[in-house]
Backbone of each chain as nested JSON, in Angstrom:
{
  "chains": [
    {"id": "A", "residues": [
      {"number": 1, "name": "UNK", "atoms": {"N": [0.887, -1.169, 0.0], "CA": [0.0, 0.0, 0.0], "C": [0.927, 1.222, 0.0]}},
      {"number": 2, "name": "UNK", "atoms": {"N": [0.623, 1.961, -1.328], "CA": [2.0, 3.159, -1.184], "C": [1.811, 4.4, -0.073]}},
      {"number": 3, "name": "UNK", "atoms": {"N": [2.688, 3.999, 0.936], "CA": [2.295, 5.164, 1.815], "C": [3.053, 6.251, 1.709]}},
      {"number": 4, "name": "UNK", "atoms": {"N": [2.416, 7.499, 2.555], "CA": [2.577, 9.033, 2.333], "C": [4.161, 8.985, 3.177]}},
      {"number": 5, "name": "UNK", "atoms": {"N": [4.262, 8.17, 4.086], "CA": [5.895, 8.102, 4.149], "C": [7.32, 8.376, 3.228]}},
      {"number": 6, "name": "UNK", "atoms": {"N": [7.8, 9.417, 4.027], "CA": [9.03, 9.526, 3.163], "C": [9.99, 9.808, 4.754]}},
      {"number": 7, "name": "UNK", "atoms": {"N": [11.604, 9.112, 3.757], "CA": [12.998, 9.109, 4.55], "C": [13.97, 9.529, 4.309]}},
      {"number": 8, "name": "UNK", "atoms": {"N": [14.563, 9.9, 5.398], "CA": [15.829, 10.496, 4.644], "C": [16.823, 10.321, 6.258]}},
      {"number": 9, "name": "UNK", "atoms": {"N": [18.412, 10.256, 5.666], "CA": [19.294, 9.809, 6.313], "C": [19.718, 11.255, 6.767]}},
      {"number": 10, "name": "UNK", "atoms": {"N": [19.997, 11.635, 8.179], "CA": [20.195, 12.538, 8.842], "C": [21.881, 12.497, 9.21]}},
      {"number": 11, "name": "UNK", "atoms": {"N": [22.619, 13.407, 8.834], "CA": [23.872, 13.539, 9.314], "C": [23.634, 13.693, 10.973]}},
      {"number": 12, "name": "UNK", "atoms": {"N": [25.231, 12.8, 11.377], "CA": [25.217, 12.279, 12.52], "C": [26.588, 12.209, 12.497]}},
      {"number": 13, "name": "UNK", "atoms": {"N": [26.864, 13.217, 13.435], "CA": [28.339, 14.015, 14.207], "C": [29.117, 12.868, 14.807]}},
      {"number": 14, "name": "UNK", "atoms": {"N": [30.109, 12.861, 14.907], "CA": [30.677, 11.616, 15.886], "C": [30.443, 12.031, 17.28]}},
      {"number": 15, "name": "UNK", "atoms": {"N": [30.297, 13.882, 17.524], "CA": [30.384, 14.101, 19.135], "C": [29.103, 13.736, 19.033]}},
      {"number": 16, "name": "UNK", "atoms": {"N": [27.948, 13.224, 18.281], "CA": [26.505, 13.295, 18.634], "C": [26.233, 12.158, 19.648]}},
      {"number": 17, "name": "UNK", "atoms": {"N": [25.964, 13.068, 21.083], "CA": [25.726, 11.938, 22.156], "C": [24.53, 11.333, 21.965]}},
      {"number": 18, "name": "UNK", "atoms": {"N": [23.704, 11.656, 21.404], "CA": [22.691, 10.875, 21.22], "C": [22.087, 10.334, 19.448]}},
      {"number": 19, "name": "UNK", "atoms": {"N": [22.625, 9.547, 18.881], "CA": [22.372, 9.894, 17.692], "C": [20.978, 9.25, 16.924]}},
      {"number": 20, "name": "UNK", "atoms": {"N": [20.298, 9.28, 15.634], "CA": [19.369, 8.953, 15.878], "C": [19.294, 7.573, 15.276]}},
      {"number": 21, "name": "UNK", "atoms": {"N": [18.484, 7.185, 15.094], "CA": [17.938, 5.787, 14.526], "C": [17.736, 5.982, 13.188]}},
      {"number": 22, "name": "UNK", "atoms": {"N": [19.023, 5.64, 12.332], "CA": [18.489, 6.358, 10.971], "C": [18.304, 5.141, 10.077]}},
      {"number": 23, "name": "UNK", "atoms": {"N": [17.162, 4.923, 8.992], "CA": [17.067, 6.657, 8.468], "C": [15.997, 7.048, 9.112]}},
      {"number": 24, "name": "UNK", "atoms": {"N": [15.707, 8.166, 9.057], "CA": [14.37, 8.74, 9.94], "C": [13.351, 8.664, 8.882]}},
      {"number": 25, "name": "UNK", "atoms": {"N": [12.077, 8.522, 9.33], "CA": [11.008, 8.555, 8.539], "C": [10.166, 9.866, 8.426]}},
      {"number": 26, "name": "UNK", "atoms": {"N": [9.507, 10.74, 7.86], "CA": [8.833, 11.551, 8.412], "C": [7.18, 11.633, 7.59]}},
      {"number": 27, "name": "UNK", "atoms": {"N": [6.007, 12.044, 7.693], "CA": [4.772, 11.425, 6.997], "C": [4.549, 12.625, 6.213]}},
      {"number": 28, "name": "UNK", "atoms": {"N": [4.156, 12.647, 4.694], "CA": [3.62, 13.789, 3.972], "C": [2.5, 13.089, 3.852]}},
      {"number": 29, "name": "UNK", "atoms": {"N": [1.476, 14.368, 4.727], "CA": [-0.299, 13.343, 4.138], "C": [-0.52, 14.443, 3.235]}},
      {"number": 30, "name": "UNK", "atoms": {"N": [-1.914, 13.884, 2.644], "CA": [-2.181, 14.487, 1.257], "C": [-2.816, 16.087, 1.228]}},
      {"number": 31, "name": "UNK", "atoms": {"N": [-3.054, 16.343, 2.334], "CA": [-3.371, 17.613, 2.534], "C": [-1.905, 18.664, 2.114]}},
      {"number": 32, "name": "UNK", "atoms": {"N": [-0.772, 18.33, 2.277], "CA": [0.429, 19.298, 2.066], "C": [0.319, 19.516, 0.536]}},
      {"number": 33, "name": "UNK", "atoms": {"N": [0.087, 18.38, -0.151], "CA": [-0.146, 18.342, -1.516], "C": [-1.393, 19.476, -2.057]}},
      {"number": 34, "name": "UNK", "atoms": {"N": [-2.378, 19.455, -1.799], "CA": [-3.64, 19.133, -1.938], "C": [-3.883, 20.645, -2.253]}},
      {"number": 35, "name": "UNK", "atoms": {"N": [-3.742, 21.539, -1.087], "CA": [-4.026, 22.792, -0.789], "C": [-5.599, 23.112, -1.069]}},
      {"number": 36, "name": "UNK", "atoms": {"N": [-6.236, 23.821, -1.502], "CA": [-7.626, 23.735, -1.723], "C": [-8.384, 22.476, -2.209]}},
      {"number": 37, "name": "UNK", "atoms": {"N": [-9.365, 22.169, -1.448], "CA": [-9.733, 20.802, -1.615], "C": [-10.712, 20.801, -3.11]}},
      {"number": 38, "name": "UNK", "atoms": {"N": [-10.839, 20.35, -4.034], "CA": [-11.682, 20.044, -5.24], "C": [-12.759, 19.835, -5.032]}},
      {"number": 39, "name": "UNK", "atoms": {"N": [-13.937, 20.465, -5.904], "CA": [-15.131, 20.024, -6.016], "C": [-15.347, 18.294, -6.465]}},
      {"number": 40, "name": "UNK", "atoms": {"N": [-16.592, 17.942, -5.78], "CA": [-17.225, 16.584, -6.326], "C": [-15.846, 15.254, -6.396]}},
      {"number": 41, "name": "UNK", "atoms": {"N": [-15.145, 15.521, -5.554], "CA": [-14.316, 14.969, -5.047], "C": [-14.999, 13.273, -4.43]}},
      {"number": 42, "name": "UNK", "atoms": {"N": [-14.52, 12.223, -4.971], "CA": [-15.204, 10.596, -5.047], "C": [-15.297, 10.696, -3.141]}},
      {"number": 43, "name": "UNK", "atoms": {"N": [-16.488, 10.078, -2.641], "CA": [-16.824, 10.053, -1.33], "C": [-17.382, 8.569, -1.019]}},
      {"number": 44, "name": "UNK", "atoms": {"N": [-16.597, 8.346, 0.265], "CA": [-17.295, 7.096, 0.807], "C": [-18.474, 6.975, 1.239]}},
      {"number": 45, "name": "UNK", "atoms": {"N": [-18.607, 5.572, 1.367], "CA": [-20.214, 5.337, 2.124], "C": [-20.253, 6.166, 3.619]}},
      {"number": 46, "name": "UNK", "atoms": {"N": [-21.807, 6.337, 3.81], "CA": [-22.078, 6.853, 5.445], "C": [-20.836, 5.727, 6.544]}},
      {"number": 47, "name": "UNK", "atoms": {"N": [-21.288, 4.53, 6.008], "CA": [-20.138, 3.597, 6.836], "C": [-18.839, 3.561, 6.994]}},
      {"number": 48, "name": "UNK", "atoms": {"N": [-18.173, 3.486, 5.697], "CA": [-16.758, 3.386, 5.344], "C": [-16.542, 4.99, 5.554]}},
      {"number": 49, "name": "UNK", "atoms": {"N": [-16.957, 6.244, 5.829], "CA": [-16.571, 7.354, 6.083], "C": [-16.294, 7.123, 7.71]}},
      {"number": 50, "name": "UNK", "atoms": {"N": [-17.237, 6.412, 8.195], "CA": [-17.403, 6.764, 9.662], "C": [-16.774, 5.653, 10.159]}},
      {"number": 51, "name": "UNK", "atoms": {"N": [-16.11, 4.543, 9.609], "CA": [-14.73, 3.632, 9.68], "C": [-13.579, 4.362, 9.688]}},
      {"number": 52, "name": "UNK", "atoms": {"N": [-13.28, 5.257, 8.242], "CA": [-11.872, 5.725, 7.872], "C": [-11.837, 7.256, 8.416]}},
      {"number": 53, "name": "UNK", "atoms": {"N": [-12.944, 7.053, 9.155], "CA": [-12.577, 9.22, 10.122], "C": [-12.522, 9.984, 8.825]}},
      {"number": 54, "name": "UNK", "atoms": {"N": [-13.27, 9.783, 7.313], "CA": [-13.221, 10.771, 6.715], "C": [-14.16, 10.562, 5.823]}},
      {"number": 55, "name": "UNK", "atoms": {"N": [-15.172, 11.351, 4.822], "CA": [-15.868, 11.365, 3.747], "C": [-14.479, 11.049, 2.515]}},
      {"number": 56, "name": "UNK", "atoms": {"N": [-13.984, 11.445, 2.203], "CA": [-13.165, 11.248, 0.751], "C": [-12.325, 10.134, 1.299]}},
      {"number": 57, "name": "UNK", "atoms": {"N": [-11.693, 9.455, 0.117], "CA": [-11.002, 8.521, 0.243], "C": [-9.836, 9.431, -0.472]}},
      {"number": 58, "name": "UNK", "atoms": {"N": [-9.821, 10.445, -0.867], "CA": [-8.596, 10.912, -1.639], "C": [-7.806, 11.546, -0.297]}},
      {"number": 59, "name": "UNK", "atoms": {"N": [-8.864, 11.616, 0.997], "CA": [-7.675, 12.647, 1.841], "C": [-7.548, 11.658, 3.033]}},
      {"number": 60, "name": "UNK", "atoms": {"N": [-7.484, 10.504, 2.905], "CA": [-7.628, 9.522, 4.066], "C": [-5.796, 9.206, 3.895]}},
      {"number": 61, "name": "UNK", "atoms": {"N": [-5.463, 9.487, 5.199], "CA": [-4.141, 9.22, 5.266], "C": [-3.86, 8.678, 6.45]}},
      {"number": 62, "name": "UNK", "atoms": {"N": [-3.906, 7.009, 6.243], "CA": [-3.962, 6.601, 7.987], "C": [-2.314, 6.629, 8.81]}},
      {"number": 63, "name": "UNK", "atoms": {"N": [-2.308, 6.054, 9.475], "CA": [-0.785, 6.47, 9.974], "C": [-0.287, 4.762, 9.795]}},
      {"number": 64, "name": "UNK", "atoms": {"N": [0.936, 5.05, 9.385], "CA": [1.784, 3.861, 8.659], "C": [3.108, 3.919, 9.698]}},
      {"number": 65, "name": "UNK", "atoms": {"N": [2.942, 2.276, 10.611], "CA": [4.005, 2.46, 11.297], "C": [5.618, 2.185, 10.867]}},
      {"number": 66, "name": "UNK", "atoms": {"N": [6.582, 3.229, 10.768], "CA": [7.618, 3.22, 10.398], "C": [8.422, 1.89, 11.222]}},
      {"number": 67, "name": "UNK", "atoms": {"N": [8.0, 1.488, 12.47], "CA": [8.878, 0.974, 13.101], "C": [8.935, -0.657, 12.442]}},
      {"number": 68, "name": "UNK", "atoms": {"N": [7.501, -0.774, 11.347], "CA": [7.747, -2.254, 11.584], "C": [8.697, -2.753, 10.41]}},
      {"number": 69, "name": "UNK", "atoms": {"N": [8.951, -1.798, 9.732], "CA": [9.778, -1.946, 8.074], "C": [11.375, -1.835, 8.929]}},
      {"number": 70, "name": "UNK", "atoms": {"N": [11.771, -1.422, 10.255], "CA": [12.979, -1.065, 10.91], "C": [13.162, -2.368, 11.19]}},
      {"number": 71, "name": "UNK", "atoms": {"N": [11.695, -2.635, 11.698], "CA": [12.19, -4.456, 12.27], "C": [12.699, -5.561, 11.669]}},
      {"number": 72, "name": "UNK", "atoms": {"N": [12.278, -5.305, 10.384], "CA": [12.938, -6.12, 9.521], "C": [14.524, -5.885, 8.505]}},
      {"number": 73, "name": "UNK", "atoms": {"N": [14.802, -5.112, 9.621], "CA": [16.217, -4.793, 8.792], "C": [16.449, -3.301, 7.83]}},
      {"number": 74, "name": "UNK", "atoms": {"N": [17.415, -2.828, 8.484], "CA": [17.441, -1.065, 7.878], "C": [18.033, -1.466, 6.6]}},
      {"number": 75, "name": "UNK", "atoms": {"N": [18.418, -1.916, 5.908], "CA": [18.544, -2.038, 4.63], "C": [17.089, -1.877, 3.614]}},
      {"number": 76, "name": "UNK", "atoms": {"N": [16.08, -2.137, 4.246], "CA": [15.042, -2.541, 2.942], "C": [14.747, -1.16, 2.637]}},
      {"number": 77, "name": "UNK", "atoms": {"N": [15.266, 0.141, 3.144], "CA": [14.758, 1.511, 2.308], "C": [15.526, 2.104, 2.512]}},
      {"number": 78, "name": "UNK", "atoms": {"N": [16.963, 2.207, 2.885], "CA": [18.247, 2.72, 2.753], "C": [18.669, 3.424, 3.418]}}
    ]},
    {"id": "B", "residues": [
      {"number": 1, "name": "UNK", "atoms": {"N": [-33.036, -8.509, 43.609], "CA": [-32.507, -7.573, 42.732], "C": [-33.188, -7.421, 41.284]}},
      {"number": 2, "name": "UNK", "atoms": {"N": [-33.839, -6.665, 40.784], "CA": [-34.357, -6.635, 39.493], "C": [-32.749, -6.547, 38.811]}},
      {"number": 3, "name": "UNK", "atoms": {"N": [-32.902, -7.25, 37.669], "CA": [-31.912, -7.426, 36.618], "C": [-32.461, -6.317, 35.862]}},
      {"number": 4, "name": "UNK", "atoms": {"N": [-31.062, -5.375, 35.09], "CA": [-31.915, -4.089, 34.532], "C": [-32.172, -4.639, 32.823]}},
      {"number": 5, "name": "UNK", "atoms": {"N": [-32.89, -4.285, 32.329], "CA": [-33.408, -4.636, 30.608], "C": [-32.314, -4.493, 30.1]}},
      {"number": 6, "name": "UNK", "atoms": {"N": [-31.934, -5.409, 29.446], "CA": [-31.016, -5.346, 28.192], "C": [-31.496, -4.385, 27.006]}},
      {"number": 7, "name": "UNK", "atoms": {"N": [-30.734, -3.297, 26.245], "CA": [-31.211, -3.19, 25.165], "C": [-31.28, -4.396, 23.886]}},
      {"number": 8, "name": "UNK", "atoms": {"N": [-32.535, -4.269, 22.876], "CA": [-32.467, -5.465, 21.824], "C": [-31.439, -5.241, 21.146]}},
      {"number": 9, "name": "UNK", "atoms": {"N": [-30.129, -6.082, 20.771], "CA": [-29.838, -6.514, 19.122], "C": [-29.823, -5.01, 18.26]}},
      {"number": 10, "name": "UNK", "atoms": {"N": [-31.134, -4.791, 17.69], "CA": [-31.451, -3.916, 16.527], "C": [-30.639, -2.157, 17.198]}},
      {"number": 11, "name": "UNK", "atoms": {"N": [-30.611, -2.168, 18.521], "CA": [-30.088, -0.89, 19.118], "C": [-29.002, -0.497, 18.822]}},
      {"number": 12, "name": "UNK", "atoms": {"N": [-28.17, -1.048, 18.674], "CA": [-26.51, -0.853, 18.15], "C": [-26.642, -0.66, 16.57]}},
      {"number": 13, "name": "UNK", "atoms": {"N": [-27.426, -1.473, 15.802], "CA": [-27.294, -1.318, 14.249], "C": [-27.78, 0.171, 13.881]}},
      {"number": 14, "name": "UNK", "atoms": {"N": [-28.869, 0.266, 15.153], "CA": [-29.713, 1.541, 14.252], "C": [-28.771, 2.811, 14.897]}},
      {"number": 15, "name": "UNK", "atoms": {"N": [-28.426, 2.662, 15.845], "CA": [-26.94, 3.635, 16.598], "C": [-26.616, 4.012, 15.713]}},
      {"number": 16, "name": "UNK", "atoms": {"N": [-25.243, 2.203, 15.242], "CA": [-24.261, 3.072, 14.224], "C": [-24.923, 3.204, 12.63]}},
      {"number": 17, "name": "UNK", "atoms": {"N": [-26.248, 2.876, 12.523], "CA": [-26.602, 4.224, 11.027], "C": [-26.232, 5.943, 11.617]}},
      {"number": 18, "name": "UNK", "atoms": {"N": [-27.072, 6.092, 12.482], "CA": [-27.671, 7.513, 12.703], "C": [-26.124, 7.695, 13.072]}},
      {"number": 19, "name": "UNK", "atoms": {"N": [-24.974, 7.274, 13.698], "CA": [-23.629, 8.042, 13.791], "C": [-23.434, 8.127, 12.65]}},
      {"number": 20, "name": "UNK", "atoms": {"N": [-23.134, 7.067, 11.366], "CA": [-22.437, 7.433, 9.972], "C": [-23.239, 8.853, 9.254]}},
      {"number": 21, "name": "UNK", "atoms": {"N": [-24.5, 8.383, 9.527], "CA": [-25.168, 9.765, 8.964], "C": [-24.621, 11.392, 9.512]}},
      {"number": 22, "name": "UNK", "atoms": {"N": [-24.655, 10.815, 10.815], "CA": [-24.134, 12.396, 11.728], "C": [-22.772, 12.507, 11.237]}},
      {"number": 23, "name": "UNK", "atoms": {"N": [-22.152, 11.369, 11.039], "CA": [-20.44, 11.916, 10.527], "C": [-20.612, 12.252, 9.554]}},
      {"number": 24, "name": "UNK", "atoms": {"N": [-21.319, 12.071, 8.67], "CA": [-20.949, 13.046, 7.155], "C": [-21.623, 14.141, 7.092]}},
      {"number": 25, "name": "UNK", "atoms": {"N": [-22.471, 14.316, 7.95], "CA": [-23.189, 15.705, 8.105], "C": [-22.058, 16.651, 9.238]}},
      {"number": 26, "name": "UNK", "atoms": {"N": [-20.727, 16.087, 9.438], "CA": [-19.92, 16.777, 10.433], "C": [-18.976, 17.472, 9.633]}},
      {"number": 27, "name": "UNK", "atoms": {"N": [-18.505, 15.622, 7.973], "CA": [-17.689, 16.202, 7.217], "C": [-18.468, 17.257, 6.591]}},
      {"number": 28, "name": "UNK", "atoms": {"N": [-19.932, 17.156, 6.146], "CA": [-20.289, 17.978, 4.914], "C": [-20.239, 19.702, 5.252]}},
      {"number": 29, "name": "UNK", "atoms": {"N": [-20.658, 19.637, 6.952], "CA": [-20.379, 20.987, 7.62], "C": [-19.022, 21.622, 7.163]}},
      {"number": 30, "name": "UNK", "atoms": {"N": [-18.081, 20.871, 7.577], "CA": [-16.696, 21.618, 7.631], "C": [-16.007, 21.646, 6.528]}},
      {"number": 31, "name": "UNK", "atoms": {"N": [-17.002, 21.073, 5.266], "CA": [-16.758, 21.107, 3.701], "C": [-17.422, 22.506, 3.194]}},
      {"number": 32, "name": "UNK", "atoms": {"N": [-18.16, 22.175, 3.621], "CA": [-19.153, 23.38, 2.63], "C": [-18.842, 24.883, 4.036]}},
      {"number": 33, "name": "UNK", "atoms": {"N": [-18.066, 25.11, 5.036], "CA": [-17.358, 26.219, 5.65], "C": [-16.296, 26.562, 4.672]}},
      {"number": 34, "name": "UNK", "atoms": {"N": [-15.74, 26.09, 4.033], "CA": [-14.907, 26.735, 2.953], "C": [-15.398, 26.525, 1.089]}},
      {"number": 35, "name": "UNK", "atoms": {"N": [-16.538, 25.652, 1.357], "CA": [-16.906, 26.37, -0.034], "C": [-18.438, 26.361, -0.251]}},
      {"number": 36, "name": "UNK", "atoms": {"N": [-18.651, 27.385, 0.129], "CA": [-20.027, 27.745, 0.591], "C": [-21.017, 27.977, -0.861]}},
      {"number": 37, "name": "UNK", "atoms": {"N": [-20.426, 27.774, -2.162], "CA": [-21.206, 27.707, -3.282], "C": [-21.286, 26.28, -3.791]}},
      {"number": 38, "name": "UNK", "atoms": {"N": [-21.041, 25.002, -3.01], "CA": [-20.934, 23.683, -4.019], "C": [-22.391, 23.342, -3.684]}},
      {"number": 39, "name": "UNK", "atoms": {"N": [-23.057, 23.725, -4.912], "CA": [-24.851, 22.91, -4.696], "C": [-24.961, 21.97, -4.458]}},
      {"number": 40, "name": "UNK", "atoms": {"N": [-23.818, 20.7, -5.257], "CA": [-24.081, 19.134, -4.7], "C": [-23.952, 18.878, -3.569]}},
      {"number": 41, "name": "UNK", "atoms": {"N": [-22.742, 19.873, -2.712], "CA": [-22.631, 19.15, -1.459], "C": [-23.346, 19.358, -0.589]}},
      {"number": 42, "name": "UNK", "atoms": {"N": [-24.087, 20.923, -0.949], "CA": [-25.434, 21.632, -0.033], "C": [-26.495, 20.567, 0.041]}},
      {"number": 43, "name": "UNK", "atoms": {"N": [-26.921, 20.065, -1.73], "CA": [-27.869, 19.009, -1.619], "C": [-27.88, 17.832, -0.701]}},
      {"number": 44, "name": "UNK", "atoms": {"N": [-26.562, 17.546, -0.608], "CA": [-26.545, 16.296, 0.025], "C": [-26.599, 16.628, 1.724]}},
      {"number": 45, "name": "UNK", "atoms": {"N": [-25.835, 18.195, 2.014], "CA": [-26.334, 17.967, 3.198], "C": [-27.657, 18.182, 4.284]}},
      {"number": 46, "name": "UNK", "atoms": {"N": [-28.121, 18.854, 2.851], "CA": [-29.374, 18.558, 3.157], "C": [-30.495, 17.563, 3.155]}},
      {"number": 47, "name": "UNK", "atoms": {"N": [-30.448, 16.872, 2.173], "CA": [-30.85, 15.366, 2.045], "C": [-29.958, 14.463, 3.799]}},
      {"number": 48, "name": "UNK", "atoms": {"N": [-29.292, 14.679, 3.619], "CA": [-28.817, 14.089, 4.982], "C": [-28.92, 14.536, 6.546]}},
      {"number": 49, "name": "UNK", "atoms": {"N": [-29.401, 15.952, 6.715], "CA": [-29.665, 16.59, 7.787], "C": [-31.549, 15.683, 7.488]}},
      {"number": 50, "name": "UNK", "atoms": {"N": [-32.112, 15.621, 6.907], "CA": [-33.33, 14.913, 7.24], "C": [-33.426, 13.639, 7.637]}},
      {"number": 51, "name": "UNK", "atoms": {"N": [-32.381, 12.974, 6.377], "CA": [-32.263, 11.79, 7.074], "C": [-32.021, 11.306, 8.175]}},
      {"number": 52, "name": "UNK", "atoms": {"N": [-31.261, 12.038, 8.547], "CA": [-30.853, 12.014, 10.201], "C": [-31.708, 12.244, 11.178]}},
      {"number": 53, "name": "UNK", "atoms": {"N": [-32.607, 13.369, 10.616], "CA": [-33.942, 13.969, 11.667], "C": [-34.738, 12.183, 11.545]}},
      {"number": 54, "name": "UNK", "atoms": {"N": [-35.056, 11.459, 10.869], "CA": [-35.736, 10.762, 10.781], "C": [-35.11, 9.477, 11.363]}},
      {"number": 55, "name": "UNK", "atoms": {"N": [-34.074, 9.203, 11.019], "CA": [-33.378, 8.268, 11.8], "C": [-33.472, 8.496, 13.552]}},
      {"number": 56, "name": "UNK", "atoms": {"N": [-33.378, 9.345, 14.18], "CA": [-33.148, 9.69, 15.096], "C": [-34.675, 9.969, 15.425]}},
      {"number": 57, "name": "UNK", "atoms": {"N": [-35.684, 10.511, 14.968], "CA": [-37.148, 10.309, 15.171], "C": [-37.34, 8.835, 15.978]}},
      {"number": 58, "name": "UNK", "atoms": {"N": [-37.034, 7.921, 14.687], "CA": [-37.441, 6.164, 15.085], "C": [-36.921, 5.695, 16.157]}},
      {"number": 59, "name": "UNK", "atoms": {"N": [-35.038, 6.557, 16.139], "CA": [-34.636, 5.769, 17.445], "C": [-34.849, 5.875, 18.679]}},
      {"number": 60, "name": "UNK", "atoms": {"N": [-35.382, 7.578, 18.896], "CA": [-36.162, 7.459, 20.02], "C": [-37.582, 7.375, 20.303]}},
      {"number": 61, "name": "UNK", "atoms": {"N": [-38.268, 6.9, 19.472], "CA": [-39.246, 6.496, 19.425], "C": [-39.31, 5.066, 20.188]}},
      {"number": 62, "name": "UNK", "atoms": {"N": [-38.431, 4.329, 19.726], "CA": [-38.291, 3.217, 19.739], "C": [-36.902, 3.132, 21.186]}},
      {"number": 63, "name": "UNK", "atoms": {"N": [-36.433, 3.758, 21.68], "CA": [-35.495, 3.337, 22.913], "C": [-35.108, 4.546, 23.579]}},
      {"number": 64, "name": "UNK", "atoms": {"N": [-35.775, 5.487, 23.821], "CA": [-35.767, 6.662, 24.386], "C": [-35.269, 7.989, 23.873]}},
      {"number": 65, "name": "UNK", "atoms": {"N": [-34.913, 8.952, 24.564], "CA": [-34.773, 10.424, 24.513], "C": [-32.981, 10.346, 24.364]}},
      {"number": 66, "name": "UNK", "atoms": {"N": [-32.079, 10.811, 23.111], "CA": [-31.034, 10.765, 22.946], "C": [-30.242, 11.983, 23.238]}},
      {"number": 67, "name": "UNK", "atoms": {"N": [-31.27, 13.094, 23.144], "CA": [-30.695, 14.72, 23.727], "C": [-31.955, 15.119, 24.389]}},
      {"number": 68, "name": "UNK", "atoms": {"N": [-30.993, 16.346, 25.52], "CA": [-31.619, 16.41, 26.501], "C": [-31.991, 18.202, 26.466]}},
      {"number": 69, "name": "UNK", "atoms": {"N": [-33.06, 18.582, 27.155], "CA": [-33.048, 20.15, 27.528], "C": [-33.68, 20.211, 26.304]}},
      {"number": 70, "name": "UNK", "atoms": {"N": [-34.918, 19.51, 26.278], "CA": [-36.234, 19.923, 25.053], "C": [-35.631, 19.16, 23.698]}},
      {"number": 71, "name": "UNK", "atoms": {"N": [-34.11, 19.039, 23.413], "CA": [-34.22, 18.25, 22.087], "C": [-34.907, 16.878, 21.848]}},
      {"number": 72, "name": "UNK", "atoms": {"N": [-35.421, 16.347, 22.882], "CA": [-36.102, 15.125, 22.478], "C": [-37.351, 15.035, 23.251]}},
      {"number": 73, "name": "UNK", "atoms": {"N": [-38.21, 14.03, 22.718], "CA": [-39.239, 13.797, 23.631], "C": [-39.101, 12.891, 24.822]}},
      {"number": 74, "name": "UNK", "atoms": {"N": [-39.968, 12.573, 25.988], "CA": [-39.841, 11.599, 26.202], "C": [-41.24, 10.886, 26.862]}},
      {"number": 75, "name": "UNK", "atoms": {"N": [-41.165, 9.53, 26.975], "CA": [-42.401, 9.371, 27.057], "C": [-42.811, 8.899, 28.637]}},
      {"number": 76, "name": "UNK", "atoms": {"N": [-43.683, 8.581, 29.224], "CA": [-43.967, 8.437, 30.497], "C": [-43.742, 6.818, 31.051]}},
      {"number": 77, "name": "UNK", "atoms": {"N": [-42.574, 6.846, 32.339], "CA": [-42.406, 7.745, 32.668], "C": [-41.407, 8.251, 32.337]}},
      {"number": 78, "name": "UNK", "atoms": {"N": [-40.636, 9.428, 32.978], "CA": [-39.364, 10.103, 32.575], "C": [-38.469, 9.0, 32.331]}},
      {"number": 79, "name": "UNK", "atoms": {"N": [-37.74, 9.19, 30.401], "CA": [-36.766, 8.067, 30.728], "C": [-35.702, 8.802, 30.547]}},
      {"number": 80, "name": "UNK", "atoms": {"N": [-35.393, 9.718, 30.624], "CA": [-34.138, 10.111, 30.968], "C": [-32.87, 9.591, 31.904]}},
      {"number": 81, "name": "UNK", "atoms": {"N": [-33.469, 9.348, 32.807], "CA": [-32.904, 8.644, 33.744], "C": [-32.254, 6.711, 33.747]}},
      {"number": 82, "name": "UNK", "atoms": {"N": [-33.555, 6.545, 32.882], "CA": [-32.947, 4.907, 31.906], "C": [-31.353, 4.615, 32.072]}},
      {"number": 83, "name": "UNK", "atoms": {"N": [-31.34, 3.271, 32.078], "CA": [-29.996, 3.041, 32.083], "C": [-30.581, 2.099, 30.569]}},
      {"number": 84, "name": "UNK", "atoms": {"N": [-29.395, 2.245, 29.247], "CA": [-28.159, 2.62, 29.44], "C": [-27.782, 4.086, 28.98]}},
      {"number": 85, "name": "UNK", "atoms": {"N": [-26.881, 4.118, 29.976], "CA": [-26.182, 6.066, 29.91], "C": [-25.21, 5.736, 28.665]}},
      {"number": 86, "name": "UNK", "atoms": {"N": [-24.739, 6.84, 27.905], "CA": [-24.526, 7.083, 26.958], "C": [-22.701, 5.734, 27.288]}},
      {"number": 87, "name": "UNK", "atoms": {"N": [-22.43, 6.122, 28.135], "CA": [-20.954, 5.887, 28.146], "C": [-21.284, 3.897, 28.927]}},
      {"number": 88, "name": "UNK", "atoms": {"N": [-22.838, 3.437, 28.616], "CA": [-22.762, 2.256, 29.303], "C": [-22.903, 1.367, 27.963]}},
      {"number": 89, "name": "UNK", "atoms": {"N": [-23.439, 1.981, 26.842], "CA": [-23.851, 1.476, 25.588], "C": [-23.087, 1.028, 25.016]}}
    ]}
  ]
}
């Protein structure tokens, strides 16, 4: 499922006493994109709106946990 | 000890209609606050502000008074007081 996730590798000092867990992930949901929302924009059912916390399926951006793609090894996104 | 009435089965289904209805009449509100000329979405939230009046007609018709301070009726005796409270349902 292509998520709104994006990463990027953070320079990391040798004095850095705390450094981070890289690469870091950070979330672009579709609203940064989006800016004024479109007319007649495709809408879910009364149900599936009130499942996914939203009428459109174009601005549904659920939260995608970064940690579990870490668990399987920091290689798989660089 | 009287055991208190269970609500029926059908109480939860007809609940979560009248919530999905109220949620898109929450999205269609805070849709049509920034674009206050889209006729379709006016239509619909208006078609859906009734539906809702009517949904919510049956359900307390049928299992009591859901708002309080004149928004609902209730019938004799006072069921306001009914258990189940909102947070027992």
């Amino acid at each position: 499922m292509a998520t709104s996730r994006k990463w990027y590798s953070p320079y990391v000092s040798p004095m850095d006493p705390c450094p981070p867990l890289s690469p870091v992930s950070y979330e672009t949901p579709v609203q940064l994109y989006l800016g004024f929302q479109p007319r007649g924009m495709e809408q879910f059912s009364p149900f599936e709106a009130l499942a996914h916390g939203t009428l459109w399926p174009g601005l549904y951006t659920p939260y995608t946990n970064p940690y579990l793609l870490k668990k399987r090894g920091i290689d798989t996104n660089g | 000890m009287a055991e208190p009435k269970q609500v029926p089965e059908s109480y939860y289904s007809d609940l979560k209609s009248l919530q999905a209805i109220d949620f898109t009449l929450v999205e269609l509100t805070l849709y049509l606050d920034t674009h206050p000329d889209d006729l379709e979405a006016l239509k619909q939230f208006n078609s859906a502000a009734k539906k809702s009046a009517e949904l919510r007609e049956t359900f307390e018709a049928k299992y009591g008074p859901l708002r309080q301070f004149g928004h609902s009726l209730s019938a004799y005796p006072w069921q306001w007081i009914d258990t189940p409270w909102p947070w027992q349902v």
